[in-house]
N, C-alpha and C positions, 0 to 999 in steps of 0.2 A: 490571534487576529489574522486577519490574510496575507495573502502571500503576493499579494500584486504588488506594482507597481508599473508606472505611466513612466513613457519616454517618450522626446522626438527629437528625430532627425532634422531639424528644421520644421520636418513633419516631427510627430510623435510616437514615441516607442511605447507602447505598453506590455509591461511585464508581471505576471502576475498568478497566483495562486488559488484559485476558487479549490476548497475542500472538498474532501469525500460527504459530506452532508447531504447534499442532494442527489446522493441513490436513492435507488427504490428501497423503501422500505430500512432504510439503513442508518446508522450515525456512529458518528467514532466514538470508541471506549472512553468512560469518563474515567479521571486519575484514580478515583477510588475503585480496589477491589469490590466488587459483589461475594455474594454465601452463594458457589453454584450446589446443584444436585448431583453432579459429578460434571469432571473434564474429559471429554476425548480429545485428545490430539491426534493431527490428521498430517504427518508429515511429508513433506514431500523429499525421503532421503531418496533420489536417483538421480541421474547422468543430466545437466541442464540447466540446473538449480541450485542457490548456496546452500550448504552442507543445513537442518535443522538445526537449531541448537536454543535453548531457554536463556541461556546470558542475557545479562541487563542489556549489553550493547545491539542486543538484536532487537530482542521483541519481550522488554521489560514487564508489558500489562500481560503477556502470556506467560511468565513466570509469576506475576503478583495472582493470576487466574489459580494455579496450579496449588501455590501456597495457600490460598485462602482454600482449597477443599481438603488438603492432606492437614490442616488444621481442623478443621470444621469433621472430619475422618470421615469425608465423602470420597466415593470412588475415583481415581486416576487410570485411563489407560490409553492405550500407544494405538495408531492403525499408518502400515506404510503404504504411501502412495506404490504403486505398481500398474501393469497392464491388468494384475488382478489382486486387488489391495489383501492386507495380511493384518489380521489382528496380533499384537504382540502383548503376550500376557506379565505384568506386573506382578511381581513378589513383593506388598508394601508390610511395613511394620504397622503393627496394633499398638495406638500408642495409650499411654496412661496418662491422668493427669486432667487439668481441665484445660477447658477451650483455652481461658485465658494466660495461659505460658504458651505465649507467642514464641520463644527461641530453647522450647525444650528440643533434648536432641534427636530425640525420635519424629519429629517433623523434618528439622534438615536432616536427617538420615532419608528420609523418603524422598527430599527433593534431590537429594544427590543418586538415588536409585532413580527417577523418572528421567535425568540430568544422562546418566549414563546410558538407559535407554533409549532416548533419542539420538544419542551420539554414536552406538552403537548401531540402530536400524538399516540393514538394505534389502535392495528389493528382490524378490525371488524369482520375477517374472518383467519380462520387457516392456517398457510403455508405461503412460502416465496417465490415469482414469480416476481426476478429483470427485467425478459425481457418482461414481461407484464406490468410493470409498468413505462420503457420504452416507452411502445406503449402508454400508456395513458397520458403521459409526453407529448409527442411530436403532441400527437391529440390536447391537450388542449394546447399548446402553438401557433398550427397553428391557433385553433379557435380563439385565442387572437389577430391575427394578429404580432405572433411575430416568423417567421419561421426560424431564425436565433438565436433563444435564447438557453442559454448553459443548458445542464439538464447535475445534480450532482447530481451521485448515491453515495452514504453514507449509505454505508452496507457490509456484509461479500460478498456476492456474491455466498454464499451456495443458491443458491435454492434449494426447497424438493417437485417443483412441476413444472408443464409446459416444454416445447419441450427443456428446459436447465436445468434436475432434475440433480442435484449431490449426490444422494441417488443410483443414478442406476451406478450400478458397471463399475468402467473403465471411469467414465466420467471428476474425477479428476484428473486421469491423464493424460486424453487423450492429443493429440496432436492438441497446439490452431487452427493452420489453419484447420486440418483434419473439426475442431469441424464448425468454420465459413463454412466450405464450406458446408459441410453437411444440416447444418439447412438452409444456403444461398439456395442451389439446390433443398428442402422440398417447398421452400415459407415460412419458417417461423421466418423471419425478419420483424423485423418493419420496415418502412420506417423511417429511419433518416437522408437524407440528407440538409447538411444545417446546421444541427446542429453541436455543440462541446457536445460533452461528457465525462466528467471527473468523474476518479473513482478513489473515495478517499476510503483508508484502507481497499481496497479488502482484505479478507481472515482472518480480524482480528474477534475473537469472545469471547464468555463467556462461562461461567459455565451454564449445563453440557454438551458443545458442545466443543469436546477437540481443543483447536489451533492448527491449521495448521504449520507446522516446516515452516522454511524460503523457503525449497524451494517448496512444497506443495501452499504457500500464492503467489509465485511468478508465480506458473503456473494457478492460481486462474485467478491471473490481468491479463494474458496472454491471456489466454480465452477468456475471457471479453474484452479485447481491440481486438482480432482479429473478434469477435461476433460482435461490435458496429462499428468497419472501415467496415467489411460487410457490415454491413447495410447503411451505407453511409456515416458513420460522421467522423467527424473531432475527435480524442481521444486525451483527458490530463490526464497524472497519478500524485497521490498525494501519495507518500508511504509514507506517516508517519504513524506509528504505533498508531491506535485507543485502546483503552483499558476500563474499569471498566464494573460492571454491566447491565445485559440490564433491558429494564424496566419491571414495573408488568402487566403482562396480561395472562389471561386464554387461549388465544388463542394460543394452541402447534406448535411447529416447528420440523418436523423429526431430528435425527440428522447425520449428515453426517459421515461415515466410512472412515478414513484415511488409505490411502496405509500403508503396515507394511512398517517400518524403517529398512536396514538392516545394520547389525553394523559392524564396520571395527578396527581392532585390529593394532597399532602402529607396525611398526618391525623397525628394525637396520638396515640402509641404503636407505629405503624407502620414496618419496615424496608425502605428502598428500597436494591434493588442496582444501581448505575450500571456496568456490567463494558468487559470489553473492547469490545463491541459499542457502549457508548454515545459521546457527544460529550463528554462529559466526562472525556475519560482523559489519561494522562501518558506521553511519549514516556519510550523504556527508558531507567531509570536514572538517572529527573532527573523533576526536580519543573516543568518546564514542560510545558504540555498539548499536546498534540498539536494541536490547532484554537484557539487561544485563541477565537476569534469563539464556534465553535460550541459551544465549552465554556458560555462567555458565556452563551448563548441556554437551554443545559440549564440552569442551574442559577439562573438569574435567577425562577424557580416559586418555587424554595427562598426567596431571599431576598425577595420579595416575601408570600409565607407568614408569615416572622419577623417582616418590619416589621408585618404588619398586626396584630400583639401582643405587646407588648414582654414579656411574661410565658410566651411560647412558648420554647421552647430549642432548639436542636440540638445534637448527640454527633458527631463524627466521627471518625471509628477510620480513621487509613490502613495499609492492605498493600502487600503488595508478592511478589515471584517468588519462589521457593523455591531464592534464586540468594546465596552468599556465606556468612559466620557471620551467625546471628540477630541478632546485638550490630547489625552493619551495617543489618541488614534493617529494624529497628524504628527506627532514627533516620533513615533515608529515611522510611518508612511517617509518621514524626509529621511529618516537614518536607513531605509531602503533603498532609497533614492542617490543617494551616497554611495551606498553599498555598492550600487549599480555601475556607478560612475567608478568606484575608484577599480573596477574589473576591466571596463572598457580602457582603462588607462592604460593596465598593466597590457594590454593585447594590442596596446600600437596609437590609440589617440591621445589629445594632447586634454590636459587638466581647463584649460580655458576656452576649448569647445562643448562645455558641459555643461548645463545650469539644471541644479534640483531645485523642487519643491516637493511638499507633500500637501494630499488633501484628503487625508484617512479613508474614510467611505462613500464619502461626498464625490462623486464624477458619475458623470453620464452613461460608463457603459456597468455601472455593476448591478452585481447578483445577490442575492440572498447568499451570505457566506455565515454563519456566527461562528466557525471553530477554527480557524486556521488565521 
């Protein structure tokens, strides 16, 4: 269900979560694996970015991707992001046995060989060219005979080079379709029809490449799913929040300049809408935030507004997706709402300047949301 939720300041705060759903051409992976034709993964092991890795805790549906073809004994293989991407070839086992011995050990023998090369990967050459690695994704899966197999990018999606630099000014923000059509009408798209392509933790990165605010990372995958339905594929988004260290390597990566933030000051009778774009939203279907930190940082304005007059109020109204019976939807949307309040507390306001409610889907400023 979504991730909003309403507030005011006497005015009203609204905070809130609209989902990756309404890309182009796009929708987030459902819980259940798919049978691919084969998996490329397209990692982004360089300087910028959290280190790749298949753990559950990162990016669970691209390891359930990975298991369902090394069972299925369809093809696995590696491409590292670079200034000039690298295919890395795979040693898998031949396994015996049928489909159904789900936990024979020649399946996780292969997952812990794919597991180790990804952890393994660096890059050979400086700079980071997702849509070139792309093209070399989708050549070496036709040369395998396998024109249907899903390539997964796992990486920020900053490139600092090739005909999709995010270094050249205006190009973060731009407008995804403007961005598709342009390079579409250039010629310079890969050819990916046929394929699915899934982009996990677009816009997440490391130290000293500052992160992306929520809505900055939103318009990242935006991009990127309108660039990759150009080009002909089928798009799956994976937002969970990727995080820690990237790996050690000499090879540098520009770093990418963020739009300025411009700040907006609380008034007396005013409604603020916090949506999916902002830093203060809720992962689907649960009342923790997506960023706690950056949640933190949004809404500490709010609570420093309240202390400074104990006679100020806030309203917070949570929502939620237009996903379940209403009954459901409204007692998510209050324990949002909650949620919300007892943060503002912890950062300086008082518990009796606060009043929630919830009204699930039901408010005047929402969007088609059904996943989050």
């Amino acid at each position: 269900m979504s991730c909003r939720w309403l507030a005011a300041l006497a005015a009203i705060l609204t905070v809130g979560c609209s989902s990756l759903t309404g890309l182009t051409g796009a929708h987030t992976v459902a819980a259940a694996c798919p049978h691919p034709d084969g998996v490329m993964l397209i990692i982004g092991a360089h300087q910028d970015v959290p280190a790749p890795s298949l753990s559950a805790s990162q990016d669970p549906r691209v390891a359930c991707l990975v298991t369902s073809a090394i069972r299925d004994k369809k093809p696995v293989w590696i491409v590292a992001v670079a200034g000039q991407p690298q295919l890395v070839q795979l040693k898998l086992v031949n396994g015996t046995g049928s489909l159904a011995q789900q936990d024979s050990p020649w399946v996780s023998q292969n997952l812990q060989r794919v597991e180790a090369a990804v952890a393994a990967a660096r890059p050979d050459s400086a700079g980071a060219d997702d849509l070139a690695a792309l093209a070399v994704a989708a050549d070496a899966a036709r040369a395998a005979g396998a024109p249907h197999a899903w390539l997964v990018l796992l990486d920020s999606g900053l490139d600092d080079r090739g005909v999709l630099d995010f270094t050249v000014p205006g190009v973060l923000a731009a407008v995804p379709s403007e961005v598709a059509s342009q390079l579409k009408g250039d010629g310079d798209l890969p050819p990916l029809r046929g394929f699915t392509v899934v982009l996990a933790g677009l816009g997440y990165t490391s130290s000293p490449q500052v992160l992306p605010s929520a809505k900055w990372r939103g318009n990242i995958t935006a991009i990127w799913a309108a660039v990759t339905a150009a080009a002909g594929a089928a798009v799956e988004v994976i937002p969970v929040p990727v995080q820690g260290p990237s790996v050690r390597t000499g090879e540098p990566v520009k770093q990418v300049r963020l739009p300025a933030v411009q700040p907006f000051t609380p008034v007396i009778g005013r409604t603020f809408v916090l949506d999916g774009e902002s830093a203060a939203r809720f992962r689907p279907d649960s009342t923790a935030f997506a960023d706690p930190a950056t949640a933190a940082r949004a809404l500490a304005r709010f609570a420093r507004w309240l202390a400074a007059d104990p006679a100020r109020h806030a309203r917070l109204v949570g929502t939620t997706a237009d996903v379940g019976p209403m009954a459901g939807q409204v007692r998510l949307s209050v324990r949002r709402a909650d949620r919300a309040r007892t943060e503002l507390v912890a950062l300086g306001a008082s518990f009796v300047q606060i009043s929630v409610t919830g009204v699930g889907s039901d408010f005047p400023q929402f969007k088609t949301d059904r996943s989050s």
